[in-house]
C-alpha positions in Angstrom: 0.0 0.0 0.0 1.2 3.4 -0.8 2.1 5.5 2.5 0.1 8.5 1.0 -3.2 6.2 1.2 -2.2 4.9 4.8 -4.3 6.2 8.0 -2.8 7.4 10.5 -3.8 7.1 14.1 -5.3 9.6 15.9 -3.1 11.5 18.6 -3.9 11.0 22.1 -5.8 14.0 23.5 -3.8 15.7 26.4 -5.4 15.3 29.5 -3.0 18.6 30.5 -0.7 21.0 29.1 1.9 22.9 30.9 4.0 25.2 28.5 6.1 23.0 26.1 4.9 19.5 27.7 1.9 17.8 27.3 0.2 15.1 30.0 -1.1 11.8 28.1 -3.4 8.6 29.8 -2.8 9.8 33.0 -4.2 6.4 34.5 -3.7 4.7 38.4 -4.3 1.1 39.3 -7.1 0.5 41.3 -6.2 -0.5 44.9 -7.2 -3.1 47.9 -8.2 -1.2 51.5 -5.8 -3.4 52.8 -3.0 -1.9 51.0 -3.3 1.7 50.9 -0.7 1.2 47.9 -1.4 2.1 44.1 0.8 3.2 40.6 0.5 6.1 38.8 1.4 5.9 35.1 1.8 8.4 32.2 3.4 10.1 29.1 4.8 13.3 29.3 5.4 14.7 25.9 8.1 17.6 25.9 7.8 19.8 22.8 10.6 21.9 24.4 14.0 21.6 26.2 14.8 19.5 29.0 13.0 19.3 32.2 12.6 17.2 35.1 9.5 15.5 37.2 10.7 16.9 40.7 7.7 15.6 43.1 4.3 15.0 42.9 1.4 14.7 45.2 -2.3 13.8 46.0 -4.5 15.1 47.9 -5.8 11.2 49.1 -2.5 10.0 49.7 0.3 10.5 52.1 2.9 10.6 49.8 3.5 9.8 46.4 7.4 9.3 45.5 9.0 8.5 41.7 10.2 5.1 41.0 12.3 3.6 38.7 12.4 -0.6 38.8 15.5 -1.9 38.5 16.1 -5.7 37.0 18.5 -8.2 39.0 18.2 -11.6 37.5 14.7 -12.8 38.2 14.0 -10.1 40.8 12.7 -6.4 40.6 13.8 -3.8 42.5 11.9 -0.7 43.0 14.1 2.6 43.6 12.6 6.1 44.5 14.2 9.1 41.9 15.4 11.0 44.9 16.3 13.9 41.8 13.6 13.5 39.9 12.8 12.1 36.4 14.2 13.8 33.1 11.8 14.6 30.8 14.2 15.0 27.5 13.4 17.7 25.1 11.8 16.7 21.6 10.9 13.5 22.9 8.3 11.6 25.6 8.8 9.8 29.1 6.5 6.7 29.6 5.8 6.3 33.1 4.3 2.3 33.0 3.9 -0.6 35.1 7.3 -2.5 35.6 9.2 0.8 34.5 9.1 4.5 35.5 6.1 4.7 37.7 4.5 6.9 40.3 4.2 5.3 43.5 1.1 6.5 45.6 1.5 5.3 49.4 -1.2 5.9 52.3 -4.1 6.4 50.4 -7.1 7.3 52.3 -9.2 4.6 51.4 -9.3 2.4 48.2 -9.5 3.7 44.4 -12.1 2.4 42.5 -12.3 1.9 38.8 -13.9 4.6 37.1 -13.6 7.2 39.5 -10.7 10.2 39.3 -7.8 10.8 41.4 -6.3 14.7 41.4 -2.3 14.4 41.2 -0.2 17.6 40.9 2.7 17.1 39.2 5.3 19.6 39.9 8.2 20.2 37.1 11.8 21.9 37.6 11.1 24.7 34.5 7.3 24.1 33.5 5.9 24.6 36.6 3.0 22.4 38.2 -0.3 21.0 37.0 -3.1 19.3 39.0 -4.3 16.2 36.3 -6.9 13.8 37.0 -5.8 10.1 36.6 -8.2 8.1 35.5 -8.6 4.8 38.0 -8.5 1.6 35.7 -8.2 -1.6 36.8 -4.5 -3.1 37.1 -5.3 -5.8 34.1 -2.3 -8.3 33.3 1.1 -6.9 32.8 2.3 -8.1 29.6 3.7 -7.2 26.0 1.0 -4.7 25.2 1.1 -3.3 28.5 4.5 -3.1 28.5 5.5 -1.6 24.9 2.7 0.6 25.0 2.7 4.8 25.4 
């Protein structure tokens, strides 16, 4: 097929835009009372030049901190990004599960799919934005999760 005849697919609506970057499928896992624990996935889209996640938080949670997962043989180790995440200029950071993810600790009581969860995201240049993830449920974790945006 000729590329000129090809569709292409629709871009992804941003849920928020803060100067040169743009918030895509902000989405959290739904969570157990028992565990007070959830993940916070995204893409940030940086139309501009570098800039760096510095903290987040929630209004429903104690805390939420930046992790990176780290592979060791057949284990995964979570570490919090005590400076942050880059967001590189001209390009996108996935946050996803078993990569780059927000981690949302003390929650006030459980997230339930469907409902919304206010996160302010504050960057080192662009400033802060308040974006409402979408609570999904957590699903498998596999290829499509995994190599998706």
């Amino acid at each position: 097929m000729l590329k000129w005849l090809r569709r292409s697919e629709p871009k992804d609506v941003p849920a928020a835009t803060l100067g040169p970057l743009q918030i895509v499928k902000p989405w959290a896992r739904s969570s157990s009372s028992e565990s007070g624990v959830a993940g916070g996935y995204m893409t940030v889209v940086n139309d501009g030049e570098t800039d760096r996640l510095v903290s987040v938080s929630c209004p429903a949670a104690a805390s939420v901190e930046i992790h990176a997962i780290r592979v060791k043989g057949p284990v995964l180790e979570m570490r919090p990004m005590e400076a942050g995440l880059v967001i590189p200029p001209a390009n996108q950071q996935i946050l996803k599960p078993r990569g780059y993810h927000l981690l949302i600790r003390g929650l006030a009581s459980p997230l339930s799919v469907g409902s919304k969860l206010p996160v302010t995201l504050v960057f080192e240049k662009a400033g802060s934005v308040t974006v409402d993830f979408a609570v999904e449920a957590p699903g498998t974790v596999g290829h499509a999760t995994l190599s998706s945006s």
